[in-house]
C-alpha positions as CSV (number, residue, x, y, z in Angstrom):
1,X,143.7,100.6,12.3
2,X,140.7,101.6,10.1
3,X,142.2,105.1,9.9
4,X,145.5,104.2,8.9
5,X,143.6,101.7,6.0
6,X,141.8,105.0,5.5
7,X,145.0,107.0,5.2
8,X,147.0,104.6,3.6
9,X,144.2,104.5,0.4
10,X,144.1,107.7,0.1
11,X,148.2,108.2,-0.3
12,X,147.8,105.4,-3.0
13,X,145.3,107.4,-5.0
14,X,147.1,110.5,-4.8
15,X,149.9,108.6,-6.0
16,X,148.0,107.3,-9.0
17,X,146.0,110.5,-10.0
18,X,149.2,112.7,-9.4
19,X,152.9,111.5,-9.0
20,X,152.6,108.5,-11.6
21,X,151.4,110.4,-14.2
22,X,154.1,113.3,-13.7
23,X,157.0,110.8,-13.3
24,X,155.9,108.8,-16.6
25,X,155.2,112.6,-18.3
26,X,158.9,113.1,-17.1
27,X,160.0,109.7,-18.4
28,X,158.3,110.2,-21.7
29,X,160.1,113.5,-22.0
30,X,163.2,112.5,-21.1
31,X,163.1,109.7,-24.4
32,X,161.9,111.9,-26.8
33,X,163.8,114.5,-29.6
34,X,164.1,118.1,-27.5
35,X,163.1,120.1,-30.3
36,X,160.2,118.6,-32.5
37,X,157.6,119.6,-35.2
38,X,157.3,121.3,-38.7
39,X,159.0,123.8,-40.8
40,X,156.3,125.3,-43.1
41,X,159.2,125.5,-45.8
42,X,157.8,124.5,-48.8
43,X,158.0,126.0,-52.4
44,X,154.3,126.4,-53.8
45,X,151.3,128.0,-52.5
46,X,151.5,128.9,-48.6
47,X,149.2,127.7,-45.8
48,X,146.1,130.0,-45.2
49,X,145.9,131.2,-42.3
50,X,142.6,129.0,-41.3
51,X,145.3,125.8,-42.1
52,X,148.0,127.3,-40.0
53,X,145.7,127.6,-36.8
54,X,144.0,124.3,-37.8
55,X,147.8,122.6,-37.7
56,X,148.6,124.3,-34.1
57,X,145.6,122.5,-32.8
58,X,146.8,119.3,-34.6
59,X,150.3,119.3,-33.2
60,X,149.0,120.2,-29.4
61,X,147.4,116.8,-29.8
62,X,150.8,115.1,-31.0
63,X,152.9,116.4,-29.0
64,X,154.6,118.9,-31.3
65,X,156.6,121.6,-29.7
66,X,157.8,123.6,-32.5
67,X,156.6,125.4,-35.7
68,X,158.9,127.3,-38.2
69,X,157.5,130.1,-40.1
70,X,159.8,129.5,-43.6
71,X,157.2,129.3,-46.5
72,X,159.8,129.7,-49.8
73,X,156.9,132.0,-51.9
74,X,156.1,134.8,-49.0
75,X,158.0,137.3,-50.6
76,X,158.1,138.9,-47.2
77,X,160.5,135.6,-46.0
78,X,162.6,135.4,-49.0
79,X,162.8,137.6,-52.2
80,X,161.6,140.5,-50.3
81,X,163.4,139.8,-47.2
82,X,164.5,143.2,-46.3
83,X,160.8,144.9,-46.6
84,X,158.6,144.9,-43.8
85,X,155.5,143.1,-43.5
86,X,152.7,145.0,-44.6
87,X,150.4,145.9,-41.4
88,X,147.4,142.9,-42.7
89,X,150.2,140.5,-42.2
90,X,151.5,141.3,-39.4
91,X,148.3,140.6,-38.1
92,X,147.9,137.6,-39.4
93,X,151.5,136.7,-37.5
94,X,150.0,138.3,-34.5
95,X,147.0,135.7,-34.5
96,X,149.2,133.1,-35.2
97,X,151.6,133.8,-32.5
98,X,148.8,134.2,-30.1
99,X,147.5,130.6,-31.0
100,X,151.0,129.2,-30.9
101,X,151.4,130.1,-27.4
102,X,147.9,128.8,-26.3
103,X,149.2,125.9,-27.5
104,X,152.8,125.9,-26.0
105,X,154.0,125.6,-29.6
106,X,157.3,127.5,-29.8
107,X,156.7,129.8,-32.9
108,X,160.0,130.2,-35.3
109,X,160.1,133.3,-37.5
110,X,162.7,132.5,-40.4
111,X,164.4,134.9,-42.9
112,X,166.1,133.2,-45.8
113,X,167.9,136.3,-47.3
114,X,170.4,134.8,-49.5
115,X,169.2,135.3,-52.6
116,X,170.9,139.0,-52.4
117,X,172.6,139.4,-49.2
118,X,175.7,141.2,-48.8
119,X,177.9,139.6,-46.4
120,X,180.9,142.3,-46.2
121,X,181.4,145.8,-46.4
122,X,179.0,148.8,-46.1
123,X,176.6,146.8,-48.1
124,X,177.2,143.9,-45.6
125,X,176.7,146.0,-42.2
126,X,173.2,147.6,-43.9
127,X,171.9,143.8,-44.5
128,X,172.7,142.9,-40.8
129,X,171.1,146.2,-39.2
130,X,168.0,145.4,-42.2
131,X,167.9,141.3,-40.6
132,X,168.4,143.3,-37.2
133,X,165.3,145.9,-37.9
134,X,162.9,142.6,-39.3
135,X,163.8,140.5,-36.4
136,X,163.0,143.2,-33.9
137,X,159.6,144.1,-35.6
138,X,158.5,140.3,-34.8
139,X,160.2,140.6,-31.1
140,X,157.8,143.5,-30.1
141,X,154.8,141.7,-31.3
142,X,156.1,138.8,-28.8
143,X,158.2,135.8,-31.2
144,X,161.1,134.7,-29.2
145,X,162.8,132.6,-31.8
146,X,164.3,133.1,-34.7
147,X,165.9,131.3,-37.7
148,X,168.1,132.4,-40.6
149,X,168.2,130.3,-43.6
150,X,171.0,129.9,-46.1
151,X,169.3,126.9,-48.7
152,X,168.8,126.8,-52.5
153,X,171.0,129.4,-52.9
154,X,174.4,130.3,-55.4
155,X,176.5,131.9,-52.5
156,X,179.0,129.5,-51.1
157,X,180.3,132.1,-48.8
158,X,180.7,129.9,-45.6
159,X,182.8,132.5,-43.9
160,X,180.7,135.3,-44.8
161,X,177.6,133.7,-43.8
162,X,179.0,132.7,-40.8
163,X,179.7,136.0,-39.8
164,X,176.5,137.4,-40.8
165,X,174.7,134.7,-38.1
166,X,177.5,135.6,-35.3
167,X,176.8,139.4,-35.4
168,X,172.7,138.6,-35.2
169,X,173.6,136.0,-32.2
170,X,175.7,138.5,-30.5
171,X,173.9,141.7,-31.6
172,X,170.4,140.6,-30.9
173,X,169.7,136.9,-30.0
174,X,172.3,137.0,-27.0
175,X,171.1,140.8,-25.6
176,X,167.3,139.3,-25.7
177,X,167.6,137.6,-22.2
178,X,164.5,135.4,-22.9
179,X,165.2,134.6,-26.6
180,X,165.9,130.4,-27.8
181,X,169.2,130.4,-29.9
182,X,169.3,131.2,-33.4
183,X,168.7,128.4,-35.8
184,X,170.4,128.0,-39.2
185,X,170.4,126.1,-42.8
186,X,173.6,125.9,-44.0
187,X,174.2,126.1,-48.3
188,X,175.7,122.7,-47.9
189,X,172.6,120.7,-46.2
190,X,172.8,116.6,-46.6
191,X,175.8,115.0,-45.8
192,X,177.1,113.8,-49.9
193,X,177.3,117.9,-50.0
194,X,179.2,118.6,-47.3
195,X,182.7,116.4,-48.6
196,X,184.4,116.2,-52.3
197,X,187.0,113.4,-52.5
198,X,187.4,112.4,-49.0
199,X,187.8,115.9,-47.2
200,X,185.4,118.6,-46.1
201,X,183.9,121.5,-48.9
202,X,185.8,124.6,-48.5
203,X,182.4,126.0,-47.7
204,X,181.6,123.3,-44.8
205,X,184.8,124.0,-43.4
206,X,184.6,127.3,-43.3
207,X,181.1,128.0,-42.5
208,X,181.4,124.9,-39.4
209,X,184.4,126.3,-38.7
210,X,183.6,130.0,-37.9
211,X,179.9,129.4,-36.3
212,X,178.9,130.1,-33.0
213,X,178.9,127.1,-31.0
214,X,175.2,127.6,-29.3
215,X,173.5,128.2,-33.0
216,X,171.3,125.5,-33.9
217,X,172.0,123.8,-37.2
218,X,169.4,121.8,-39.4
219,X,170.4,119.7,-42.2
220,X,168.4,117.0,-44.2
221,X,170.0,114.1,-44.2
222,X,172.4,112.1,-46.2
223,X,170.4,113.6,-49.4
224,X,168.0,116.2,-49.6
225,X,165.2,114.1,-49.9
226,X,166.7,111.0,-48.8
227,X,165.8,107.1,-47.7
228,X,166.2,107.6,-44.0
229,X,169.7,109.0,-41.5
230,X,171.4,106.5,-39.9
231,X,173.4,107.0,-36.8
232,X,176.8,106.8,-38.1
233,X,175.5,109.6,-40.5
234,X,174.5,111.9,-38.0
235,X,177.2,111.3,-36.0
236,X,179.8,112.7,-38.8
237,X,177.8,115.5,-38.8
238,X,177.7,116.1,-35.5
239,X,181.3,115.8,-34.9
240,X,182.0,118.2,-38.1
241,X,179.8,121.2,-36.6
242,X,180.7,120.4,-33.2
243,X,177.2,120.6,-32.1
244,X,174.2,118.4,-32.2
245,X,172.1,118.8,-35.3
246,X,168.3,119.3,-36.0
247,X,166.6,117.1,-39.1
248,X,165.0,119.2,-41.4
249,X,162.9,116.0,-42.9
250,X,161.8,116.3,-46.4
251,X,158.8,113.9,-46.2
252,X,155.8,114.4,-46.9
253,X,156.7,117.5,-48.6
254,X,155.9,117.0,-52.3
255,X,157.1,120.2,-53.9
256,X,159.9,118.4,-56.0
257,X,156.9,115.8,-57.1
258,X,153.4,117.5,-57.3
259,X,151.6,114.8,-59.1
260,X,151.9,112.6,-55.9
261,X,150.8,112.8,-52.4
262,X,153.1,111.8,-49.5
263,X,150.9,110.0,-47.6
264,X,152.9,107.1,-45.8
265,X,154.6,106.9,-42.7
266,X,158.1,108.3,-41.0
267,X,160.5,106.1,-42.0
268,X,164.2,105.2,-42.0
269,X,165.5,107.1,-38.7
270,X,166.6,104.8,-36.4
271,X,166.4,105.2,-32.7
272,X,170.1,105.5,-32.4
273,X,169.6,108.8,-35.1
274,X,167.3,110.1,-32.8
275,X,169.0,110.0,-29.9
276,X,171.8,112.2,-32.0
277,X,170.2,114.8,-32.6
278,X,168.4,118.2,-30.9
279,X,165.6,118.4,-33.1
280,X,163.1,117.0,-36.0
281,X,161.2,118.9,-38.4
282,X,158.8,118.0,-40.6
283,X,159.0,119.8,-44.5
284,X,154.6,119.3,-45.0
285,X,153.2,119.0,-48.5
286,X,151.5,122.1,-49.2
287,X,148.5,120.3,-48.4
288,X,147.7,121.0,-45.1
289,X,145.0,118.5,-44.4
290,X,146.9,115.6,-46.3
291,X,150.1,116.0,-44.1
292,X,148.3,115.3,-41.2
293,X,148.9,111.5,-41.5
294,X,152.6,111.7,-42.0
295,X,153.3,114.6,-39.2
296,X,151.3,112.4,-36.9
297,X,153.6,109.4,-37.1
298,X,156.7,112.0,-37.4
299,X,155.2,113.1,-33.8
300,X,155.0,109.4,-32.2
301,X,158.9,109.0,-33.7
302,X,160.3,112.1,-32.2
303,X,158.5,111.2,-28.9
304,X,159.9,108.1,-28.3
305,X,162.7,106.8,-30.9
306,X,163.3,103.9,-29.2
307,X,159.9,102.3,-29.4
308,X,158.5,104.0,-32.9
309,X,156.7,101.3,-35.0
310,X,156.0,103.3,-38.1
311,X,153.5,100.8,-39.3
312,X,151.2,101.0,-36.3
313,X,151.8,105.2,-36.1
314,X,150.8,104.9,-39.9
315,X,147.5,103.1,-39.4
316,X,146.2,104.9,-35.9
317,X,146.9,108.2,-37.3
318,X,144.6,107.0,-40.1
319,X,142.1,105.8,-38.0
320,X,142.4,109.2,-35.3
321,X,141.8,111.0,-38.4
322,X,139.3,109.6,-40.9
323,X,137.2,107.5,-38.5
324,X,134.6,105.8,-40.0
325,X,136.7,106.1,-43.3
326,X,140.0,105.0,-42.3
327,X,139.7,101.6,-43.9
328,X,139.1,102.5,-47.3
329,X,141.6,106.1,-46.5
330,X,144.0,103.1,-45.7
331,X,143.8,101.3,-49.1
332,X,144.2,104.5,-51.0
333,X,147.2,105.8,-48.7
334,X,149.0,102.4,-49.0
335,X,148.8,103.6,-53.0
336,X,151.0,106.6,-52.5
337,X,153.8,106.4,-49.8
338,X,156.8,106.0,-52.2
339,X,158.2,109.6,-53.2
340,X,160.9,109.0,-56.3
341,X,162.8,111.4,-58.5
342,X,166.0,111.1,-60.2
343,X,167.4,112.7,-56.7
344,X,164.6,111.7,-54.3
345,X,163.9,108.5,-52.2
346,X,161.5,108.6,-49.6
347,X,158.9,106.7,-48.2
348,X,157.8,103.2,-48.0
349,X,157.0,101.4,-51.4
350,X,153.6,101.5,-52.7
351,X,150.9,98.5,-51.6
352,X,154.1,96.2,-51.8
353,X,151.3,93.6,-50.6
354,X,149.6,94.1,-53.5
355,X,152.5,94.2,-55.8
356,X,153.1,90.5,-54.7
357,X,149.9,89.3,-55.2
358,X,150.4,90.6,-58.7
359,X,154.0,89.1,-59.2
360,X,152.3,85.5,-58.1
361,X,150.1,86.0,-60.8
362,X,152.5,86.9,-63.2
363,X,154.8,84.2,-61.8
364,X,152.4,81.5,-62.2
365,X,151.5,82.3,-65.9
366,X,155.2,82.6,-67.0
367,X,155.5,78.9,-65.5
368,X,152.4,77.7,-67.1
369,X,150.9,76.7,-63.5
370,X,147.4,77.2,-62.3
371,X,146.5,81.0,-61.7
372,X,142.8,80.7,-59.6
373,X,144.5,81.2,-56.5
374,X,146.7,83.8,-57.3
375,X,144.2,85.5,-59.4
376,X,141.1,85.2,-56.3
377,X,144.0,87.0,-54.4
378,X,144.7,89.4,-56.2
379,X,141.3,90.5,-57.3
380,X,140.4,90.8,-53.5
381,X,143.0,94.1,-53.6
382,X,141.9,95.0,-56.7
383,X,138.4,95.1,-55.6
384,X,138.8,96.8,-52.4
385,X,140.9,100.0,-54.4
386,X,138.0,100.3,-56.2
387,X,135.6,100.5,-53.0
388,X,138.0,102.6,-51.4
389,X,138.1,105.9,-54.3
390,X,134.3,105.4,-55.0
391,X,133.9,105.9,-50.8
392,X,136.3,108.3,-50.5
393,X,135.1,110.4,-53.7
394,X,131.4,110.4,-52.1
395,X,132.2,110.7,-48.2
396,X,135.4,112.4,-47.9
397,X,135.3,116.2,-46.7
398,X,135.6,119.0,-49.2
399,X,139.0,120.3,-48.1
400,X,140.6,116.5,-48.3
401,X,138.8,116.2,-51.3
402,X,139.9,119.2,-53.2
403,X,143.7,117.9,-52.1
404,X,143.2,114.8,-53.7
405,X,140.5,114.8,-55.8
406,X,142.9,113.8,-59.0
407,X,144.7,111.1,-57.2
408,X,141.3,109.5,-56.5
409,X,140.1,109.5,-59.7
410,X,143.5,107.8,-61.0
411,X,142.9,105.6,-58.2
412,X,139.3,104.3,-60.0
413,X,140.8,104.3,-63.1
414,X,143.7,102.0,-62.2
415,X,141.2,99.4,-60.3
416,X,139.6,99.3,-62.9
417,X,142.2,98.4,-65.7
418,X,143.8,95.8,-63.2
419,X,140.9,94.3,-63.1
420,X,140.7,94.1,-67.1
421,X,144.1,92.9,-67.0
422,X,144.1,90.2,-64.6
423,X,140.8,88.7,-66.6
424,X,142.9,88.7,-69.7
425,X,145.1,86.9,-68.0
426,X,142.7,84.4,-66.8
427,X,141.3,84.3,-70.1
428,X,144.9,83.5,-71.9
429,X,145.9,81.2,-68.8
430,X,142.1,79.0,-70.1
431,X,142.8,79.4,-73.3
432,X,139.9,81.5,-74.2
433,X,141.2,83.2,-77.2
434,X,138.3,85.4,-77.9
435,X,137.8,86.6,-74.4
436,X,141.5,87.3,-74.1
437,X,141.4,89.7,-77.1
438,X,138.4,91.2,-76.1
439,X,140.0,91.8,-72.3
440,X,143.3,93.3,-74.1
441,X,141.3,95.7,-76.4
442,X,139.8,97.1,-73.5
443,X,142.5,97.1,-71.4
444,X,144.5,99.1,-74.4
445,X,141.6,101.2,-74.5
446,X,141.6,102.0,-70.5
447,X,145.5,103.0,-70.8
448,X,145.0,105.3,-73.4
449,X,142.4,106.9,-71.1
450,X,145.2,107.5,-67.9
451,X,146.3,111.0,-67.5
452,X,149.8,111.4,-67.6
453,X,152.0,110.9,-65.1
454,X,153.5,114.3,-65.2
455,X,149.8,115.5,-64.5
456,X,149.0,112.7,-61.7
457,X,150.8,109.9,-59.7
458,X,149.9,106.7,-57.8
459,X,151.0,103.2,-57.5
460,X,153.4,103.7,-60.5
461,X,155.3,100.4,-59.8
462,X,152.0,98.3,-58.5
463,X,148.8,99.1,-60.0
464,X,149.8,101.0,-63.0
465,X,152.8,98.9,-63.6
466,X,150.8,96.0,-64.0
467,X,148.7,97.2,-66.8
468,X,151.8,96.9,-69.1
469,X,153.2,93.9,-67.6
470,X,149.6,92.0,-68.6
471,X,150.2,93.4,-71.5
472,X,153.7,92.2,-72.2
473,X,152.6,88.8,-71.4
């Protein structure tokens, strides 16, 4: 009897240390987006290479799979697509490879030769064996996938192109018996692109038409930089390449907006999305160290759709990463999630807690009702941006500091006029005439001082917005 009490324990522990965790790793698997991690695929200034092997370690730890080599300024990946790397880069691939693999992080090597490529003729057949000769210099120092990229380009070619991709699947992806499938951008990338008037682009058509079934196709969404992909959206997309897509996901990526940093969470892919589709990639700002809070919650999305808060992603990947900061890194973050441009939505709104504390304020005056309340509020967030960018200018390391070093010092600035402007409005709201003109002086003083904001963003519809709306009142 003791024995079998004996044996019986020890079949429960092995269970526990061994098979539970296994079957919940294979669970956990099973929920979450095959294919999933970052396209380095910026325009601006590459990673370094210190950034680049800095990020492997990052995504190890979030359960990132997949990085794609695709930065739009190395020459070598786009203009000068056709050259080889010289030997001190192929090193530096080398290195990078090797750490990708410690890390079981599936490096992509991308080519985005359409800029000049010649899809037909003699001209056409040299561009294939050139994409042929490149790809096979990477294969020998050990990459085993491969993209080809068509974006930001004049050529609407979709037959041509389509071709091009074919001959590389068949002439070098397929004879490569341990090579992933070839991935692909498409010309035509968000969904309002891909139709005119009800019916497919004679490029879509074409180019989803004529493409290898078992090529892997990114696209971005309903817009390039858009709000979020619903499932009915990638569901039209999936039915008109016949395939499912990857997301290439233009958040945090900043390139379009370089005064502001993307620092909020994944948001607006519903599970249902994710279930629809093979992979998701993340577009990084070209700061490396300031991406880190977005990838992370991209990472707890593309793990587990189904169950992805964004708001609790948002604030432990603040927490994993600042520490004993994260509070007052929370405060600024909250300042600038919201990423707008004439063709750009993405991202949560900025300190929208905030910006109703201020809209009771300005509520309360414009109905001639007491404003202690509101104004205590209020001056509890103002006060704690302030704290947060005069810690954060002091304590933060130099390489997140030298990202956002500007964006800080907007940050002070801004604290410091709302707080101007909400004691004007106290002063008004009393009746203290003097004080009041003495507040608005200032305040007009403390605006004039604001950089622009084609030099620097943050908070544009909270706490800079409500330097003029005191004003106008």
């Amino acid at each position: 009897m003791f024995r079998a009490i004996i044996a019986a324990a020890l079949l429960t522990v092995l269970f526990l240390l061994f098979i539970m965790p296994a079957a919940s790793a294979e669970a956990a698997e099973k929920n979450a987006i095959p294919m999933r991690g970052v396209v380095e695929g910026f325009y601006g200034k590459p990673w370094t290479q210190a950034e680049r092997l800095d990020q492997f370690d990052f995504y190890e730890r979030h359960g990132l799979n997949t990085y794609i080599y695709a930065p739009k300024d190395d020459l070598y990946h786009r203009e000068k697509w056709r050259e080889p790397y010289p030997a001190a880069a192929m090193g530096k691939m080398q290195e990078l490879l090797t750490a990708a693999a410690k890390k079981r992080l599936d490096f992509v090597f991308a080519l985005s030769p359409g800029l000049d490529i010649r899809l037909g003729g003699k001209g056409g057949e040299a561009d294939i064996q050139a994409l042929l000769h490149k790809f096979d210099s990477l294969y020998a120092m050990g990459v085993r996938s491969f993209a080809i990229f068509f974006d930001d380009i004049k050529n609407k070619d979709g037959a041509g192109q389509a071709k091009v991709l074919n001959e590389v699947n068949r002439r070098f992806i397929k004879v490569k018996s341990d090579v992933k499938p070839l991935l692909t951008v498409p010309t035509e990338y968000f969904t309002a692109d891909m139709r005119e008037a009800g019916k497919l682009k004679p490029y879509t058509k074409a180019f989803a038409e004529q493409l290898d079934a078992d090529i892997i196709v990114l696209y971005t969404g309903p817009g390039v930089v858009c709000d979020g992909i619903a499932a009915a959206d990638i569901a039209q997309v999936n039915e008109i390449y016949g395939r499912k897509m990857a997301v290439w996901w233009n958040y945090p990526v900043n390139d379009y907006l370089l005064p502001k940093l993307a620092l909020g969470p994944i948001t607006g892919l519903d599970a249902a999305a994710g279930q629809a589709m093979t992979g998701f990639l993340m577009n990084p700002m070209e700061h490396a160290a300031l991406s880190k809070i977005a990838l992370a919650t991209g990472g707890a999305y593309a793990a587990d759709p189904a169950t992805y808060d964004e708001e609790s992603a948002w604030r432990q990947a603040i927490a994993d990463q600042y520490g004993s900061l994260a509070p007052a890194m929370q405060v600024f973050a909250d300042h600038s999630q919201r990423m707008e441009k004439r063709w750009a939505h993405a991202g949560r709104a900025d300190a929208p807690e905030m910006r109703r504390h201020m809209d009771n304020v300005l509520a309360n005056m414009q109905a001639g009702e007491d404003v202690v309340f509101a104004s205590a509020v209020l001056q509890v967030d103002i006060a704690a941006l302030q704290k947060a960018a005069d810690d954060l200018a002091v304590k933060l390391p130099p390489a997140v500091q030298r990202e956002c070093g500007p964006q800080l010092q907007l940050a002070r600035k801004l604290a410091q006029a709302d707080a101007t402007a909400l004691a004007m409005l106290q002063a008004k709201a009393n009746g203290q005439t003097y004080l009041y003109k003495r507040f608005r002086c200032e305040l007009l003083q403390q605006k004039a001082a604001l950089p622009a904001e084609k030099e620097v963003k943050l908070s544009e519809k909270t706490a800079r917005a409500f330097i003029d709306e005191a004003l106008g009142k």
